[in-house]
C-alpha positions as CSV (number, residue, x, y, z in Angstrom):
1,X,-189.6,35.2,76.8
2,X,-188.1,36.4,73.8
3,X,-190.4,35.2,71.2
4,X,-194.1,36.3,71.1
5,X,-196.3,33.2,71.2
6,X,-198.1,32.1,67.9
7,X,-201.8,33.3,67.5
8,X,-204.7,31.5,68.5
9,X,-206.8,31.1,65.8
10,X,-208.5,27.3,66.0
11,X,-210.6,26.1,68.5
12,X,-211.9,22.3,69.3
13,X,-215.5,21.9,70.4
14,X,-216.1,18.3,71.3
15,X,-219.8,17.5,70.2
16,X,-219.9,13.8,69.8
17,X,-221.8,12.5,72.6
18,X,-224.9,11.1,72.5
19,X,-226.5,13.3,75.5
20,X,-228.0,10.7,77.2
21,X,-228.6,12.4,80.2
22,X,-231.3,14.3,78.1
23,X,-233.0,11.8,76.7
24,X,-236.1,11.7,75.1
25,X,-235.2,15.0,73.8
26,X,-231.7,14.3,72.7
27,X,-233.0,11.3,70.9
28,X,-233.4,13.1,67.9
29,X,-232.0,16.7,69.0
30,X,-228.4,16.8,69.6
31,X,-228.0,18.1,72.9
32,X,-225.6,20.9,71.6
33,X,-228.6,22.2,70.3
34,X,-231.2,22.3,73.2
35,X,-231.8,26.5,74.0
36,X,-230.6,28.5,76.3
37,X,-234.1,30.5,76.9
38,X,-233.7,30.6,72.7
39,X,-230.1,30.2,71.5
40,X,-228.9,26.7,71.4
41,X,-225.4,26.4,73.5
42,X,-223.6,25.4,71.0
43,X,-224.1,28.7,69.3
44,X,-223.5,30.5,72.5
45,X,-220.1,28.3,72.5
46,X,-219.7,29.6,68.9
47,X,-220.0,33.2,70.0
48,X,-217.3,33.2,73.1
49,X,-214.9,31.7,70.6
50,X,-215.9,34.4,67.7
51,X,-215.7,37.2,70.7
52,X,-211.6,35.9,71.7
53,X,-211.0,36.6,67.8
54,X,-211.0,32.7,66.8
55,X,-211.2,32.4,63.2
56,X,-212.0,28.8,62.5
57,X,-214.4,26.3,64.8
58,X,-213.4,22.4,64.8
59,X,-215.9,20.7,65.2
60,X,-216.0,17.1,66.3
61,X,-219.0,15.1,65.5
62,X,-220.7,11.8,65.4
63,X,-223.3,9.8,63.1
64,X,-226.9,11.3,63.2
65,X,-225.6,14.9,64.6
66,X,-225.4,16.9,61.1
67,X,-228.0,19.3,62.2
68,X,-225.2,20.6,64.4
69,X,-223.8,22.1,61.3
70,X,-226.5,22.9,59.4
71,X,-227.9,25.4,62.1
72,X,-224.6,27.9,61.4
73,X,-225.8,27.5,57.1
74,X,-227.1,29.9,55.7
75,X,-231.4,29.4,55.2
76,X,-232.4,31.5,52.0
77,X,-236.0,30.1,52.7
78,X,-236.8,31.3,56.3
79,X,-234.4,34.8,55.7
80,X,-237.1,35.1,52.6
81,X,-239.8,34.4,54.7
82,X,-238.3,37.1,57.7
83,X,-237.4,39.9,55.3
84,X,-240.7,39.3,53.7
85,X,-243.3,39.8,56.7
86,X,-240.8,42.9,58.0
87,X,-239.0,41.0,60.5
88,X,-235.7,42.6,59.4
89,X,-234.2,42.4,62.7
90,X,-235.1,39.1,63.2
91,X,-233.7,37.6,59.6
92,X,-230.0,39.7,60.0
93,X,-230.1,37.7,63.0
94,X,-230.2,34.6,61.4
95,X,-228.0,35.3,58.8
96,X,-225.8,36.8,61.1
97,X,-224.9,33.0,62.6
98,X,-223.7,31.3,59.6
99,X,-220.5,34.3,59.7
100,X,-219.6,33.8,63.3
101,X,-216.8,31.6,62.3
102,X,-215.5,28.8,59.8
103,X,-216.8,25.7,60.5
104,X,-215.0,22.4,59.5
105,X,-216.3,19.3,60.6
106,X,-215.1,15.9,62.1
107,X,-216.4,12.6,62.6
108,X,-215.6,10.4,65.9
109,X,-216.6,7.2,64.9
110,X,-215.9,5.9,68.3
111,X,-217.1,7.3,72.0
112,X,-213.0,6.6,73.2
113,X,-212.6,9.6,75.5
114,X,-212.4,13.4,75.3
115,X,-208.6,13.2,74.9
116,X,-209.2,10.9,71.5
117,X,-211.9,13.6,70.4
118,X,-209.9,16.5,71.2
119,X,-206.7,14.3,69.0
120,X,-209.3,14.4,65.6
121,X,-208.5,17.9,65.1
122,X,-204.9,17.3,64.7
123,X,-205.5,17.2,60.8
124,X,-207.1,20.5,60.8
125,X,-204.9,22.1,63.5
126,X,-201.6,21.4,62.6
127,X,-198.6,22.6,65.2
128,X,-200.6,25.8,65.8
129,X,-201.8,26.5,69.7
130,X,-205.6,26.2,69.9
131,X,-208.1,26.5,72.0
132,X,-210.4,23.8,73.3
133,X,-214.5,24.6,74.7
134,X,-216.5,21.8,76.0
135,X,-219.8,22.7,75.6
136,X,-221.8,21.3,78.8
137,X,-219.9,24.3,80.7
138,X,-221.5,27.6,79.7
139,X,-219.3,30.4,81.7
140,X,-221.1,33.8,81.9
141,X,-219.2,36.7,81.8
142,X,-219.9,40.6,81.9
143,X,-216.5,41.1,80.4
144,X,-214.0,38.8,78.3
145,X,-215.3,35.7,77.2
146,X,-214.1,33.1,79.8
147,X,-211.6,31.7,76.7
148,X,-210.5,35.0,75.8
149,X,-208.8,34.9,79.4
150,X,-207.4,31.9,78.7
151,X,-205.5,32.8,75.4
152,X,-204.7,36.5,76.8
153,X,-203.2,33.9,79.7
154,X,-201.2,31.8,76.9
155,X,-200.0,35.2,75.5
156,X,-198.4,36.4,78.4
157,X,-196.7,32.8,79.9
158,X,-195.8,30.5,76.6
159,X,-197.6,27.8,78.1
160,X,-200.6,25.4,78.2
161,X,-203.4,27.3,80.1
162,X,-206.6,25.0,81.4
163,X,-209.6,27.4,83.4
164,X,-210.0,26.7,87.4
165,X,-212.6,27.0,89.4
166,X,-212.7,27.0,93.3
167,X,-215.5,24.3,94.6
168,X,-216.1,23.4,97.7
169,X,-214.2,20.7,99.4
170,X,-217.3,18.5,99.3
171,X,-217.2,18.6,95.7
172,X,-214.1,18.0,94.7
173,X,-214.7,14.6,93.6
174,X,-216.5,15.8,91.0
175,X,-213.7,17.0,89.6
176,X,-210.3,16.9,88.1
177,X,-208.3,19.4,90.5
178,X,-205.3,21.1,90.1
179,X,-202.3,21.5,92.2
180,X,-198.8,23.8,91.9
181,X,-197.7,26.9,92.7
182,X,-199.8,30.1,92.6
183,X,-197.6,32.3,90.2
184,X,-200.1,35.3,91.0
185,X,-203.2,35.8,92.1
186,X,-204.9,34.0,89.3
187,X,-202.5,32.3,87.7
188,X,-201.2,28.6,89.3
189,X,-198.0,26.7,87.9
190,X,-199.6,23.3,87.4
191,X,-197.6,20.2,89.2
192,X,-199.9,17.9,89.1
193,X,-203.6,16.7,88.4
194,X,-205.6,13.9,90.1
195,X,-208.8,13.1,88.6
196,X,-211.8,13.1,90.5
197,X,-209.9,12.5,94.2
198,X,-212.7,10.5,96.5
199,X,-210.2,11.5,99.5
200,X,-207.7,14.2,100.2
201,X,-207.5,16.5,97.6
202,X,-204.5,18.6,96.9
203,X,-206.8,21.4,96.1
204,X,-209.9,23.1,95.2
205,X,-208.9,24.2,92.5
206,X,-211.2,22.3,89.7
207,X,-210.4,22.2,86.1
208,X,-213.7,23.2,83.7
209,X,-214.1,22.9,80.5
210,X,-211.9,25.8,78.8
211,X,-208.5,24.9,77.6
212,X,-205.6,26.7,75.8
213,X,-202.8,23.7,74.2
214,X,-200.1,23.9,72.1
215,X,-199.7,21.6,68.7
216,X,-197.6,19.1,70.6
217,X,-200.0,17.9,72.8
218,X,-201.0,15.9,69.6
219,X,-198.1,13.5,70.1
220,X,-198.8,13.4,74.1
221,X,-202.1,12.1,73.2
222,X,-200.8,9.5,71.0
223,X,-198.7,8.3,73.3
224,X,-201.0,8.1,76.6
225,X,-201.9,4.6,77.1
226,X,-205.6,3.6,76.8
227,X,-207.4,3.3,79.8
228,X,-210.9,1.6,80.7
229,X,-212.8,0.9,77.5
230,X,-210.0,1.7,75.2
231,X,-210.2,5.4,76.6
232,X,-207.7,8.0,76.0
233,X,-208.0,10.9,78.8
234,X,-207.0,14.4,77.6
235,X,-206.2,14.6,81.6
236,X,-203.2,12.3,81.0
237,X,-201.5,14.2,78.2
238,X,-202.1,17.3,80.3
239,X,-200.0,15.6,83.3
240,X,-197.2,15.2,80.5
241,X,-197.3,19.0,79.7
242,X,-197.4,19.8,83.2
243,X,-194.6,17.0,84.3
244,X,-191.9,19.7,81.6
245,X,-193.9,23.1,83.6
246,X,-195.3,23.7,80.2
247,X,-199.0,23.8,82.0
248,X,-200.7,26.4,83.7
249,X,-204.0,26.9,85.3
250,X,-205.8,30.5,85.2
251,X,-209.1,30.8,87.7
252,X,-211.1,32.7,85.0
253,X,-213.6,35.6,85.8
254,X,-217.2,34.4,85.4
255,X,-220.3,32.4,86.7
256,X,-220.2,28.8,85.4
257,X,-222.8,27.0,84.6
258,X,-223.1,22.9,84.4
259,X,-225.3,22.4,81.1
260,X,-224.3,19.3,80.4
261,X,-226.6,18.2,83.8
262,X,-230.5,18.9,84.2
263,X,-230.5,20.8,86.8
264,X,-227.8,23.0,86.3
265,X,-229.2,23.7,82.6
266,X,-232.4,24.8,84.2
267,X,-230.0,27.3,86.4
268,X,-228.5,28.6,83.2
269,X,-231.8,29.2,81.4
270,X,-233.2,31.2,84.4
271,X,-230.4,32.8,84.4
272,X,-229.8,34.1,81.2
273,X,-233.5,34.6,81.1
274,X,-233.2,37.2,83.9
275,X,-230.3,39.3,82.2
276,X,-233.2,40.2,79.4
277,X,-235.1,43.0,80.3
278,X,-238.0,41.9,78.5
279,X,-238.2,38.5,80.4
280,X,-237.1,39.6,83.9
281,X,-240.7,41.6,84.2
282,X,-243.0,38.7,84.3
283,X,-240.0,36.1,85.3
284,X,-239.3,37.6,88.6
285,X,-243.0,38.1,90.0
286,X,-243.6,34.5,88.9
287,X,-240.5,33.5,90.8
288,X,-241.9,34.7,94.3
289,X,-245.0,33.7,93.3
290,X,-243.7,29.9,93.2
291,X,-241.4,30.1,95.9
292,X,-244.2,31.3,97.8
293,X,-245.9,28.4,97.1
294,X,-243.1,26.0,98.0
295,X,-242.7,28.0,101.5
């Protein structure tokens, strides 16, 4: 390549959905806000984009989700009430969240797909390259931030970069999966997608929820053709990226975990929970305590 690619300094976090699969606590609580053990996801989502050297934070919303925002304000009342009682620790770390990043906000008025979501930001991003994070995927990493790879990724090829993950083959219709050429031992060139494949697979390779895209996926998205319910896939204008090799898939360093489902959100939480000294002393013994129990 002879030109360096452009910066990324924008990233997409799709937060419209009405977290059904939560309900009754997403009723009123967006689900972008439920804890991990005490930091809501989206604010851990926040962080691994603040950590890759993102500067601004697109965030796409719907009707009755402007708490979503408020949480990275500033709160003069409860810093007051911190710095007040000695809780100085506690009250930079408050204030602390509303500088993580810029945050502009956008409404989805309509539930039409993650690829009509992802296409509000075009506005705000312009023909820069950006990053996208879905937030049911929370990727844990002892190192770079699973979307710092990503961009470091983009930096070095000049193309689209989407995260892989091996599953197993009895999971791969659970998935969109990936298939191409391995460039290296990370890297793939991406051929072609299928989504979701209920038989033969060309891979197990499964794409997650970390993307890298240039501006022009913008008019690949406006010209995808609806699908069921008036959706527009972000999968399809992916397949046009990939269909000019302008696509590449990069199986990123990290433990994934599925917070968008119950069960894998109670994974991440005891997780995370055991990577804090002061909760792994009384976590663990209760662990073998219950799965004594169970036994």
């Amino acid at each position: 390549m002879t030109d360096s690619p452009m910066k990324v300094r924008k990233c997409v976090v799709p937060a419209a959905g009405l977290g059904t699969r939560f309900l009754p606590a997403t009723k009123s609580v967006p689900k972008e806000l439920l804890p991990i053990v005490d930091t809501p996801t989206l604010q851990i989502i926040v962080g691994e984009a603040q950590a890759a050297g993102i500067e601004d934070v697109i965030l796409i919303t719907s009707r009755g989700k402007t708490s979503m925002v408020d949480h990275f304000d500033l709160s003069p009342e409860l810093e007051e009430t911190l710095g007040s009682r000695g809780k100085t620790k506690e009250r930079d770390a408050i204030r602390a969240i509303s500088r993580m990043a810029r945050l502009v906000s956008i409404r989805q008025h309509e539930p039409l797909g993650l690829g009509h979501a992802v296409l509000q930001a075009a506005g705000a991003v312009g023909d820069e390259p950006f990053a996208v994070i879905l937030g049911d995927d929370i990727i844990d990493c002892d190192a770079r931030p699973a979307i710092k790879q990503l961009v470091e990724c983009y930096e070095r090829t000049g193309k689209g970069v989407v995260a892989l993950m091996e599953v197993p083959p009895e999971e791969t219709s659970m998935y969109g999966i990936a298939a191409g050429t391995m460039i290296d031992e990370r890297t793939m060139q991406i051929e072609r997608m299928v989504e979701k494949p209920k038989t033969n697979a060309p891979s197990n390779l499964a794409v997650i929820g970390r993307y890298v895209l240039p501006g022009k996926i913008f008019r690949y998205l406006r010209e995808v053709k609806p699908g069921h319910g008036g959706e527009i896939q972000l999968t399809d204008a992916l397949a046009m990226l990939a269909a000019e090799g302008q696509l590449v898939g990069y199986k990123f360093e990290g433990k994934r975990y599925d917070a968008g489902d119950r069960l894998g959100y109670v994974k991440a939480n005891i997780a995370f929970a055991l990577k804090r000294p002061e909760l792994r002393e009384g976590l663990v013994p209760w662990i073998r305590t219950m799965l004594a129990g169970i036994e």
